[in-house]
C-alpha positions as CSV (number, residue, x, y, z in Angstrom):
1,X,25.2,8.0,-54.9
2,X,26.8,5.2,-56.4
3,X,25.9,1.4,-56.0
4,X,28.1,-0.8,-54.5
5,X,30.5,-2.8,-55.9
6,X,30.0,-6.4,-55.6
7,X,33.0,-8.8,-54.8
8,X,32.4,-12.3,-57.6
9,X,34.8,-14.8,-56.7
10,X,33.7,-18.2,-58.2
11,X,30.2,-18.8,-55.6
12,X,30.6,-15.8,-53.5
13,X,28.8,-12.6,-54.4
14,X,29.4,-10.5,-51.5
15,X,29.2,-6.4,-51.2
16,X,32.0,-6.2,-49.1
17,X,35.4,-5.4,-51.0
18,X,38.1,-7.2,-48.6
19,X,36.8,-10.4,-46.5
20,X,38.6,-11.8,-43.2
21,X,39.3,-14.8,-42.4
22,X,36.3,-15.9,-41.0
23,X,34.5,-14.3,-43.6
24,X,36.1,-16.5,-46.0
25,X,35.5,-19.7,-44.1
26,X,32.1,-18.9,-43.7
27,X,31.8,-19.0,-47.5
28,X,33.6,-22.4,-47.3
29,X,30.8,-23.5,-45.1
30,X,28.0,-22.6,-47.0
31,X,29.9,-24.5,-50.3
32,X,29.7,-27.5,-48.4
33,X,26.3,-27.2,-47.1
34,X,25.2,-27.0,-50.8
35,X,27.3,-29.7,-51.9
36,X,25.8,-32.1,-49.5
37,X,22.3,-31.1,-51.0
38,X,21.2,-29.0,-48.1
39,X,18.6,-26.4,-49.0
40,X,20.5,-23.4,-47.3
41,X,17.9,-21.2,-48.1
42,X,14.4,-22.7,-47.6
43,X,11.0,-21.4,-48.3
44,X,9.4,-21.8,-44.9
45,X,9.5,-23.0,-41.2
46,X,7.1,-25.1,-39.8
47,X,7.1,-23.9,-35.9
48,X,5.2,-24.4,-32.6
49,X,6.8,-22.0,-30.6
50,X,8.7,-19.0,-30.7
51,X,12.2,-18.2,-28.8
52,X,10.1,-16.0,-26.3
53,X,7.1,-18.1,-26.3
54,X,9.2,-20.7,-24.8
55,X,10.5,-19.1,-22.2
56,X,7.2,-17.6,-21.3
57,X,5.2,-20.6,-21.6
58,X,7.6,-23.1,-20.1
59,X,10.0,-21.0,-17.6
60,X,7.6,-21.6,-14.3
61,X,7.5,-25.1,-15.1
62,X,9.5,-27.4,-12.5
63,X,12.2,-30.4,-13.8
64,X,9.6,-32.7,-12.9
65,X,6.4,-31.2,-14.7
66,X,8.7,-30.7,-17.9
67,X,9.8,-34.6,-17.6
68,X,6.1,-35.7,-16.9
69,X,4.3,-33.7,-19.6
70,X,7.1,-34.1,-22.2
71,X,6.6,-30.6,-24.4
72,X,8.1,-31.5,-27.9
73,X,8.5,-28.1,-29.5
74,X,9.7,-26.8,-33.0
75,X,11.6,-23.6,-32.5
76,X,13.6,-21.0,-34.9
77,X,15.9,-18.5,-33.9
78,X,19.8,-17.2,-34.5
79,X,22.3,-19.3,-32.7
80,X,24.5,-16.6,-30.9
81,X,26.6,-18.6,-28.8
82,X,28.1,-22.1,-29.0
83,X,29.9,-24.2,-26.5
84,X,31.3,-27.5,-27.5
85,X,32.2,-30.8,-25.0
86,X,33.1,-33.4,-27.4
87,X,30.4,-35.5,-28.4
88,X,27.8,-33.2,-26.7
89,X,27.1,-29.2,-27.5
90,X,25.3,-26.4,-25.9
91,X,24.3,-23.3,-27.7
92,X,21.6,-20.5,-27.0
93,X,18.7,-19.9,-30.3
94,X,17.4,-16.3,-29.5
95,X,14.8,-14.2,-31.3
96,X,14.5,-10.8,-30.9
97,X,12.8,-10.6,-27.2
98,X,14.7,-13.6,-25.7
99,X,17.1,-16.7,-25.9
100,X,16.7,-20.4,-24.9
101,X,19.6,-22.7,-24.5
102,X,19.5,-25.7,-26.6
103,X,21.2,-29.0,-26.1
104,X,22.7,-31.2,-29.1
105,X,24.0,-35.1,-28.5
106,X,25.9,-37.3,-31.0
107,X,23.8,-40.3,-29.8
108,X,20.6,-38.5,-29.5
109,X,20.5,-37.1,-33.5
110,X,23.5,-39.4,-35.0
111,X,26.9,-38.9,-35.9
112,X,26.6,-37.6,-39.3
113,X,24.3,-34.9,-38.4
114,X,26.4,-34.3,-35.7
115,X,29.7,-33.3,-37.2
116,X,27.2,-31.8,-40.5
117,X,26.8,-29.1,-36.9
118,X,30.2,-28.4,-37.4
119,X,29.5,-26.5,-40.8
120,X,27.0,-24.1,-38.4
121,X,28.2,-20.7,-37.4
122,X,26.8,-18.0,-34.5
123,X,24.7,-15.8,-36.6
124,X,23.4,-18.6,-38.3
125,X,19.5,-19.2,-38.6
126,X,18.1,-22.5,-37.8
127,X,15.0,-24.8,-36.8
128,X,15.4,-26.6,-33.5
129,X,13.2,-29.6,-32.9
130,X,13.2,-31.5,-29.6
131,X,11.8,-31.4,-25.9
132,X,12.0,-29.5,-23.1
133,X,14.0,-30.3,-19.5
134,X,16.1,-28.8,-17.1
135,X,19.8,-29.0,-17.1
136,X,21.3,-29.7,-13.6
137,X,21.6,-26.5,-13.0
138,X,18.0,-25.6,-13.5
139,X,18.4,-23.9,-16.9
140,X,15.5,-24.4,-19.3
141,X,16.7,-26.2,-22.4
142,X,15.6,-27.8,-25.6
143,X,17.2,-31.2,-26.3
144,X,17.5,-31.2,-29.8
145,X,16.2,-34.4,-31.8
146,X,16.8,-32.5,-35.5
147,X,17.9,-29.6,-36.6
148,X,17.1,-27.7,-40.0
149,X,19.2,-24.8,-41.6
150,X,17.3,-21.5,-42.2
151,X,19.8,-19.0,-42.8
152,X,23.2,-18.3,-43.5
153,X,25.2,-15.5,-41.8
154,X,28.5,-15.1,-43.7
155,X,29.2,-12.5,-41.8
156,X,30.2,-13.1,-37.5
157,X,28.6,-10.9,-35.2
158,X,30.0,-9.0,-32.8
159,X,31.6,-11.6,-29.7
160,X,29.9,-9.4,-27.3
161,X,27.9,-6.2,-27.1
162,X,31.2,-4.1,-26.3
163,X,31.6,-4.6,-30.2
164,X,29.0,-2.4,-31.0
165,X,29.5,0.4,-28.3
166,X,29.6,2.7,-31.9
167,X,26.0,4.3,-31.6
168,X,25.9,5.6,-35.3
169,X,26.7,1.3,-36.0
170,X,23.9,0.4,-33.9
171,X,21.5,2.8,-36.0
172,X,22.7,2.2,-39.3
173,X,23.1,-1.6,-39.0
174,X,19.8,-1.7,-36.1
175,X,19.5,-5.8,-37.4
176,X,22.7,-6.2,-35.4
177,X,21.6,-3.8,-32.5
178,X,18.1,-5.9,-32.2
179,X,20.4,-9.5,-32.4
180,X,22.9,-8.3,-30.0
181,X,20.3,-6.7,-27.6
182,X,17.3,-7.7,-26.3
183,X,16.3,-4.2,-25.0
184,X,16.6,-2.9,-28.0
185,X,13.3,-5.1,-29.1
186,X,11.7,-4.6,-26.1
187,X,11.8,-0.7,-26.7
188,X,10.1,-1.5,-29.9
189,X,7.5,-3.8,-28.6
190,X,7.1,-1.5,-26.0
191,X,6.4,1.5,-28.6
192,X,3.9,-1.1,-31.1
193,X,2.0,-1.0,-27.6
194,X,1.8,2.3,-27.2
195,X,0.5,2.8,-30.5
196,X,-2.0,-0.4,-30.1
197,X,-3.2,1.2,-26.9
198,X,-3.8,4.4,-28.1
199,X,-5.8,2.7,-30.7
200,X,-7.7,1.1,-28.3
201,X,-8.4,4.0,-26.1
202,X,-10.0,6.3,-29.1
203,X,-11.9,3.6,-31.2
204,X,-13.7,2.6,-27.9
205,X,-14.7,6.2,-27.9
206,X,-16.4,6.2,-30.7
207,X,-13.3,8.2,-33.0
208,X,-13.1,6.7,-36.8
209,X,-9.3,6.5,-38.0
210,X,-8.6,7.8,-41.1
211,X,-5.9,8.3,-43.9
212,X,-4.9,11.9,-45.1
213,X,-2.8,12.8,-47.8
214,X,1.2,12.6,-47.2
215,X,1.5,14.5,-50.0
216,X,0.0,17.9,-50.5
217,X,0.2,20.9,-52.9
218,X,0.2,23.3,-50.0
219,X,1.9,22.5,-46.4
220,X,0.1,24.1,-44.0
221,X,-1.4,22.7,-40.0
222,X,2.0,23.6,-38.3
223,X,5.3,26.5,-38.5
224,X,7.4,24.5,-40.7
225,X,9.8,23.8,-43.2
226,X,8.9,21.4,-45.1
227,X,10.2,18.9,-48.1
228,X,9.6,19.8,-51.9
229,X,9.0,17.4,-54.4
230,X,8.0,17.6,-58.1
231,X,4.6,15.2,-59.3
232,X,6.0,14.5,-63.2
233,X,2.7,13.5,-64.8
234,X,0.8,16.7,-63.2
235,X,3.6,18.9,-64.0
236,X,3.0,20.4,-60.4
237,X,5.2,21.0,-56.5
238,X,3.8,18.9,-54.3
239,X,5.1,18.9,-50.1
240,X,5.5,16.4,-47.7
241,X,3.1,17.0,-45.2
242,X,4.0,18.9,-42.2
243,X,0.9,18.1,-40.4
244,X,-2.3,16.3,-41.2
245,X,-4.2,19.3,-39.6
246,X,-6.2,21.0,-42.5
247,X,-7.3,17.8,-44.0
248,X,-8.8,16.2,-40.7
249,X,-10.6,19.4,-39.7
250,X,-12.1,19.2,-43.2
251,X,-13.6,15.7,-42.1
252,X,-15.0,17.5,-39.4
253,X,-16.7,20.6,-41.5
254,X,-18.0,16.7,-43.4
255,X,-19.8,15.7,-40.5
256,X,-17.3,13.3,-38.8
257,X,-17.1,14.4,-35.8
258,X,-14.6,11.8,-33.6
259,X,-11.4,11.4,-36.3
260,X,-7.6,10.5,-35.6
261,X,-4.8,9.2,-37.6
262,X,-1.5,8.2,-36.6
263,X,0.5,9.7,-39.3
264,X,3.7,10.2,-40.5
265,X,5.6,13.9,-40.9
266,X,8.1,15.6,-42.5
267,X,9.8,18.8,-41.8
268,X,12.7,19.8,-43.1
269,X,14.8,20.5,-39.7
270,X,17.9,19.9,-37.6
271,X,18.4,16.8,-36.1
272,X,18.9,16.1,-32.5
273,X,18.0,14.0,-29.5
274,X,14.7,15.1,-29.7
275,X,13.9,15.4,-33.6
276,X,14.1,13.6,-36.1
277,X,12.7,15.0,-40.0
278,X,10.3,11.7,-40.3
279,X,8.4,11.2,-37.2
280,X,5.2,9.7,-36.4
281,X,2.3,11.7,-34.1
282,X,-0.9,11.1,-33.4
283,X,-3.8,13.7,-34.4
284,X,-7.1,13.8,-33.0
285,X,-10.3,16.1,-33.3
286,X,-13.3,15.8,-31.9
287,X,-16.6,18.5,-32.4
288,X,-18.6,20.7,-29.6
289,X,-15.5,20.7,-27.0
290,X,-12.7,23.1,-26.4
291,X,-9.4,23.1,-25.0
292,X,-10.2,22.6,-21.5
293,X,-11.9,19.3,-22.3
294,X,-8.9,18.2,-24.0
295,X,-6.4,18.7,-21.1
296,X,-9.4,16.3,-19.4
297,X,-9.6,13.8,-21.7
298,X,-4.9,14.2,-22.3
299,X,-5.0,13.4,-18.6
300,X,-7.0,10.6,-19.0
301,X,-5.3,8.9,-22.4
302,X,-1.7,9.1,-21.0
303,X,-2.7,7.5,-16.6
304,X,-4.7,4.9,-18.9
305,X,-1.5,4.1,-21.3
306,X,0.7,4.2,-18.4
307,X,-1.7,2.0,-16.3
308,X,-2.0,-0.5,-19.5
309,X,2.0,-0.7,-20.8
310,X,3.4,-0.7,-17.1
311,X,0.9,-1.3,-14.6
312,X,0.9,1.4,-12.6
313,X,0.1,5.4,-12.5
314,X,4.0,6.7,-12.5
315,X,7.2,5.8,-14.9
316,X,10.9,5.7,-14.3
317,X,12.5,8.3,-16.6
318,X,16.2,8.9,-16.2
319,X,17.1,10.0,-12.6
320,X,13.4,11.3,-12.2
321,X,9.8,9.2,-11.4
322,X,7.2,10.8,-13.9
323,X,3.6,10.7,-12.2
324,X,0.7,11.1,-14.2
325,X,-2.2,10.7,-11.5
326,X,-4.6,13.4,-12.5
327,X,-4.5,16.4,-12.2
328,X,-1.7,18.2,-13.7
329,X,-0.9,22.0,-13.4
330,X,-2.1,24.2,-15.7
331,X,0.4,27.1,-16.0
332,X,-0.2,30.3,-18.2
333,X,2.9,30.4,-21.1
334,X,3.7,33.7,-19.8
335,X,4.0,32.5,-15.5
336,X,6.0,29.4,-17.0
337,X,8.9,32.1,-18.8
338,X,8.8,33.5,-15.2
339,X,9.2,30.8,-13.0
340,X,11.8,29.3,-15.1
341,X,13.6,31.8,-17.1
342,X,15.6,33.1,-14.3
343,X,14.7,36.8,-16.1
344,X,13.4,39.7,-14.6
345,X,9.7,40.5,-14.8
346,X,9.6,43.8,-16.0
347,X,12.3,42.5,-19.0
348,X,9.0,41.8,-20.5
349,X,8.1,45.3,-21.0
350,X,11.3,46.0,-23.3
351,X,10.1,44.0,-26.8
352,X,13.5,44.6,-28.5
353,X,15.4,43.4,-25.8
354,X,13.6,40.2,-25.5
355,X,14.1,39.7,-29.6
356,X,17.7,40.3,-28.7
357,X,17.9,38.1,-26.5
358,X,15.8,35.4,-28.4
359,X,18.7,36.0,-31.2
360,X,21.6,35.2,-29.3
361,X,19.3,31.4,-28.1
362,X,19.4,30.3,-31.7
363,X,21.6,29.6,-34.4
364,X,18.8,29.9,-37.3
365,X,17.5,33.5,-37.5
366,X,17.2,36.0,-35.0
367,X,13.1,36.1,-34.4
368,X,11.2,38.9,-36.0
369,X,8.6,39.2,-33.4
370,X,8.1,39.5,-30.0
371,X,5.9,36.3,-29.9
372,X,8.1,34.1,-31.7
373,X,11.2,35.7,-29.3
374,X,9.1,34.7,-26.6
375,X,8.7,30.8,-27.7
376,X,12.9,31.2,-28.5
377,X,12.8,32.0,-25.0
378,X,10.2,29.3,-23.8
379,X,12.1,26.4,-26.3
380,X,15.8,27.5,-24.7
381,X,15.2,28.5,-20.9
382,X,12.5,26.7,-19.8
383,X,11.2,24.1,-21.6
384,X,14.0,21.6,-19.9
385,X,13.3,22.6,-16.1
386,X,9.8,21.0,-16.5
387,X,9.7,17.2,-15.4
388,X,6.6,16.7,-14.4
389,X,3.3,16.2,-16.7
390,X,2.4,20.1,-17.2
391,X,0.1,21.9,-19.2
392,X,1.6,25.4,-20.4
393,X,-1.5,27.0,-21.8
394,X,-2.1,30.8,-23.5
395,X,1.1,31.1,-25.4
396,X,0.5,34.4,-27.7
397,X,-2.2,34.5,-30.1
398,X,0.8,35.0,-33.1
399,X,2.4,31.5,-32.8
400,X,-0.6,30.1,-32.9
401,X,-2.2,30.7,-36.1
402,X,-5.0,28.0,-36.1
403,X,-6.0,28.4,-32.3
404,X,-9.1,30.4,-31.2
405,X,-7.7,33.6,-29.5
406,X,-8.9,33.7,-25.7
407,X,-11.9,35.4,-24.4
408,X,-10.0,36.5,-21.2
409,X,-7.2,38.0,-23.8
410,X,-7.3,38.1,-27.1
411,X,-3.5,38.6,-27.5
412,X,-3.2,34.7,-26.2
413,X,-4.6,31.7,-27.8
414,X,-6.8,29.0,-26.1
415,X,-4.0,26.6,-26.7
416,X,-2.1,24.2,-24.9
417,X,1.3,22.3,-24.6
418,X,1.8,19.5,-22.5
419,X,5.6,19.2,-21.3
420,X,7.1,16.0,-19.7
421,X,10.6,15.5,-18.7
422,X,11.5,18.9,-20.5
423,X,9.9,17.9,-24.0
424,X,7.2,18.8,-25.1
425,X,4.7,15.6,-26.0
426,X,1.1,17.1,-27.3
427,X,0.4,20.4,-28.7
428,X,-3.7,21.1,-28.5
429,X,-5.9,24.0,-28.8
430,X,-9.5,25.2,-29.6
431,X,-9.8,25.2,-33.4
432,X,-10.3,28.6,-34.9
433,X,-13.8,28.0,-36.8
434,X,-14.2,31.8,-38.4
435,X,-13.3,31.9,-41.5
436,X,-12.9,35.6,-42.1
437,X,-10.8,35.7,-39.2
438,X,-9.1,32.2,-40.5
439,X,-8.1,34.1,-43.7
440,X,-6.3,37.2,-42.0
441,X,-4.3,34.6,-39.7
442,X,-3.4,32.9,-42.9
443,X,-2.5,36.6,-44.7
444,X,-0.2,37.7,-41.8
445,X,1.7,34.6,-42.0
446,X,2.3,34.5,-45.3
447,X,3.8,38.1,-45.5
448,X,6.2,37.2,-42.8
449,X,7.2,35.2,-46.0
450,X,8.7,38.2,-47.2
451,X,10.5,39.0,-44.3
452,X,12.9,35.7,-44.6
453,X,10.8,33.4,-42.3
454,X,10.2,30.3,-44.6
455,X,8.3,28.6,-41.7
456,X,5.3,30.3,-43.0
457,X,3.0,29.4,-45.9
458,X,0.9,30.7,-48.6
459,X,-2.8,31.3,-47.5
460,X,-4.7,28.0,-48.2
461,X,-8.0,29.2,-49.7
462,X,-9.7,26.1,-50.1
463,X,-9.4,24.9,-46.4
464,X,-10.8,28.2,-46.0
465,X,-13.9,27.6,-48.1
466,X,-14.3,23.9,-46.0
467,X,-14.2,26.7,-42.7
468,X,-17.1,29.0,-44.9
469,X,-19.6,25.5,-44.9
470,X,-19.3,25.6,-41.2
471,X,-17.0,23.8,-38.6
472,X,-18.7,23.6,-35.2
473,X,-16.5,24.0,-31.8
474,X,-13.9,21.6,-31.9
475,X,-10.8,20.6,-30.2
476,X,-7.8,18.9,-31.5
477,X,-4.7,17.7,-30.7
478,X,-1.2,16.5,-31.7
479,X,1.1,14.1,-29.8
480,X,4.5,13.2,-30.6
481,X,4.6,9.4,-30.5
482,X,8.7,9.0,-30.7
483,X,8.9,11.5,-27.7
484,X,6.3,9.2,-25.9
485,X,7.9,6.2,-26.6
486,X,11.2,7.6,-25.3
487,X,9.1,8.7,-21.7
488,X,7.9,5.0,-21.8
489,X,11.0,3.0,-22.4
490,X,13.3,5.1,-20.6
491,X,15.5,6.3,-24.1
492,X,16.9,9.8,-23.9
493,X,17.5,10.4,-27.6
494,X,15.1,9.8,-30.2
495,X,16.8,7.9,-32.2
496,X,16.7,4.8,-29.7
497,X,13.2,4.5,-30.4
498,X,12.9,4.8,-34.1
499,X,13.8,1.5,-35.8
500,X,15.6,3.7,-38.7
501,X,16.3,7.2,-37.7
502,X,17.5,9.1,-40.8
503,X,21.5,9.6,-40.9
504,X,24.2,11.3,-43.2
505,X,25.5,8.8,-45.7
506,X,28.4,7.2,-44.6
C-alpha cells in the first residue's frame, strides 16, 4: 500500500489532495497565530479539572454556593460550538465524557485577546481559565479570565452528528465518533470497567495474572484458523495465538494453581456483528475443581459485574431485560438442538442427513462429522433463540478436544457454553489431564487435516509432556470480553465496542 501524498504549499503540509474553503482559512488562521508568536503547539497543560470533572463536581451546586465559594478552575477541552453576541461569546469545551459551556467577555479578558478569539475555530483545543456561576438560565458555566491555545484542528468537524450517520466513517475515523458523541466514550469507559472489575473480582480470589506468548510456533487451545507469520532471525513459522490455553494450563502442571490473563486473539475468520479477527477474552484456570464449580463461580463473576458497572442484578439489552440473579438453567447441548431447532427428534438418528443439512447452514465447508454438523446446527438454529443467561453443557466429546469426556457419557464432554442474548459469552470445561488420552485427541484432530479441515492442528507434543509431569483436576474458562461489553452497553455489533475494529482498506 502506498503512502500518501502530502499537499506542500508554502506552510501547509496537509495529507489531503484538494482543501475547501474552510480548510484553507483554517490554515490562514494558524499563519497568524504563529505570526503573533503564539506557541500553537505547546508542550503541556497545567489543569485542575477536567471537562467531566466539572460537571460532576460542580453540577449540584446552587447559583449562590458557586457565587459564595468562588471555584477558579483551569480546564482543557475541544471547543465544539461557538455562539457570538458582540462583545460577549458563548461556546461549550467538551472532553470525551461531557461538555461545559464557557463564557468569554471583551471587558473581562481585554480587547486584544478578545478579537485574537476570532483566529479560534470548533475543533480547536484550548485551556480555559476562569470561575464558575450560573447563567440566568441555570446552565453551569466557566467565565473565562484567559484562554491558552492547545491545538489546532485544520480540519471542521461535522456541524452535527447527522454528518457522520456513515458507520464505516465513524470506525475508521473513531477520534471524530468519540468528539462528536459522548456515548461513544461512555461505551468505552463502560468496557475499561468491565475489564477493571473483572480484575478486581479474581485478584481478590487469590488468581496471579500472567502474560503468555502471542506468538507461538504451534496454534493450538481452540478450532481455528489462525494467522502465519515468518520469525527472520530464527529462520522459523511462528502463529498468532489462537488461544492462550496450552500455555496457562502449563502454569498449572508448574504449581500455580489460580492464573488468568486477559489476552488478545487472532483467528483468521469472517467478520461480522459478532467477530472480529483481534479480540480480547479473558482466560482463567484454577486446580482441584471441575465444570460444575465453574458454572458456580460464572454465576457469581457476571451478578457481581453487573451489580458493580450498573447497580443492580438485570441489564437492558435491545428490546429484552437480561437477568442474571443466580441460578441459571443448565440445558444438555443435545435438549437445547430440540427445544430450539424446530427439527424432529428422531432426525437425530439419520447422521447423513444431519451433515446435509449442517452443509446447506454454512457457506465455508460442508462439516465432515456428525459432531461438528451438530454445532453447524447449534451456531445457525438455536444459538439466537437464547436470551436469557444459559448454560448449554455436554456438547459431543469430538468438538471438544481439550474437555474431559463425561462420566454419565463418554460420547459428551464435561463442557460448558454460556449463551446470552443469542451469543455465546464463555466457553468452559473440565480440563482433560491424561496425557495418553491428550495425545489421541490431538492425533484425530490432526488427520482431519487431511481431510480439508484447516481448523485443526498438528499434535503439540510438548504441552503433552507438561500433561506427563502431572496436571491435577482443573477447570478453566474463556470469556469473550467484546461480546460482554456489547451485553453491558447495550451495542449490537461488535464493532461499537472496539476502539479500532479491523476494516478493508479504503
Amino acid at each position: 500500500m502506498s503512502e500518501p501524498e502530502v499537499k506542500k504549499d508554502g506552510d501547509r503540509h496537509l495529507v489531503k489532495e484538494e482543501l475547501s474553503d474552510q480548510e484553507l482559512i483554517r490554515l490562514e488562521k494558524w499563519k497568524k497565530l504563529k505570526d503573533r508568536g503564539i506557541d500553537v503547539f505547546p508542550h503541556q497543560a497545567e489543569q485542575t479539572h477536567s471537562v467531566f470533572e466539572v460537571v460532576r463536581d460542580f453540577f449540584d451546586l446552587s447559583r449562590e454556593e458557586l457565587e459564595e465559594k468562588h471555584h477558579q478552575v483551569k480546564v482543557p477541552g475541544r471547543i465544539i460550538a461557538i455562539r457570538k453576541m458582540g462583545r460577549a461569546t458563548f461556546f461549550h469545551l467538551s472532553d470525551f465524557r461531557d461538555r461545559v459551556q464557557v463564557y468569554l467577555r471583551e471587558d473581562l479578558i481585554g480587547k486584544e485577546n478578545y478579537e485574537l478569539f476570532d483566529l479560534f475555530d470548533i475543533g480547536d483545543v484550548i485551556l480555559v481559565e476562569g470561575w464558575l456561576f450560573r447563567t440566568r438560565t441555570g446552565e453551569l458555566t466557566i467565565l473565562a479570565e484567559k484562554i491558552t491555545f492547545l491545538a489546532k484542528s485544520f480540519h471542521p468537524l461535522p456541524e452535527k452528528w447527522h454528518g457522520l450517520q456513515d458507520v464505516e466513517l465513524r470506525y475508521r475515523q473513531r477520534y471524530l465518533d468519540l468528539i462528536m458523541n459522548p456515548e461513544s466514550g461512555e461505551t468505552f469507559r463502560i468496557r475499561s470497567e468491565l475489564i477493571k472489575k473483572m480484575r478486581q473480582y479474581f485478584d481478590s480470589r487469590g488468581f496471579i495474572e500472567v502474560e503468555t506468548p502471542m506468538m507461538q510456533v504451534m496454534p493450538g487451545g481452540a478450532l481455528a484458523r489462525p494467522f502465519k507469520t515468518f520469525h527472520q532471525a530464527l529462520g522459523i513459522n511462528l502463529y498468532l495465538r489462537i488461544a492462550p490455553e496450552l500455555y496457562l494450563k502449563r502454569l498449572v502442571v508448574g504449581g500455580m494453581e489460580k492464573v488468568y490473563e486477559i489476552n488478545r486473539n487472532f483467528r483468521n475468520e469472517g467478520i461480522d456483528s459478532q467477530h472480529n479477527p483481534e479480540f480480547t477474552m479473558l482466560e482463567f484456570y484454577q486446580a482441584y475443581i471441575d465444570y460444575n464449580q465453574l458454572m458456580d463461580m460464572t454465576e457469581d463473576l457476571f451478578l457481581f459485574l453487573t451489580k458493580e458497572i450498573h447497580g443492580k442484578e438485570e441489564i437492558q439489552y435491545g428490546d429484552n431485560v437480561i437477568s442474571f440473579q443466580k441460578p441459571w438453567p443448565r440445558l444438555k447441548f443435545k435438549e437445547a438442538i430440540l427445544k430450539y431447532s424446530g427439527l424432529a427428534p428422531g432426525r437425530f438418528d439419520n447422521e447423513k442427513e444431519i451433515i446435509e443439512l449442517a452443509g446447506t447452514l454454512t457457506t465455508d465447508h460442508t462439516p465432515v462429522t456428525y459432531a461438528k454438523a451438530l454445532d453447524v446446527i447449534f451456531d445457525k438454529l438455536v444459538k439466537e433463540k437464547i436470551i436469557q443467561p444459559t448454560f448449554i453443557i455436554n456438547p459431543p466429546r469430538e468438538i471438544s478436544p481439550l474437555a474431559k469426556a463425561s462420566r454419565e457419557n463418554p460420547g459428551e464432554a464435561d463442557r460448558f457454553e454460556l449463551m446470552v442474548a443469542g451469543m455465546e459469552l464463555a466457553n468452559a470445561f473440565s480440563e482433560l489431564t491424561d496425557p495418553f488420552e491428550q495425545r489421541q485427541r490431538f492425533e484425530e484432530q490432526a488427520a482431519m487435516r487431511k481431510t480439508g479441515d484447516d481448523e485443526s492442528h498438528p499434535v503439540d507434543l510438548d504441552y503433552v509432556e507438561a500433561l506427563e509431569y502431572g496436571l491435577p483436576p482443573t477447570g478453566g474458562e474463556g470469556i469473550g470480553l467484546d461480546r460482554l461489553a456489547m451485553i453491558f452497553t447495550n451495542q449490537k455489533s461488535i464493532r461499537e465496542v472496539i476502539l479500532f475494529p479491523l476494516l478493508k482498506p479504503r
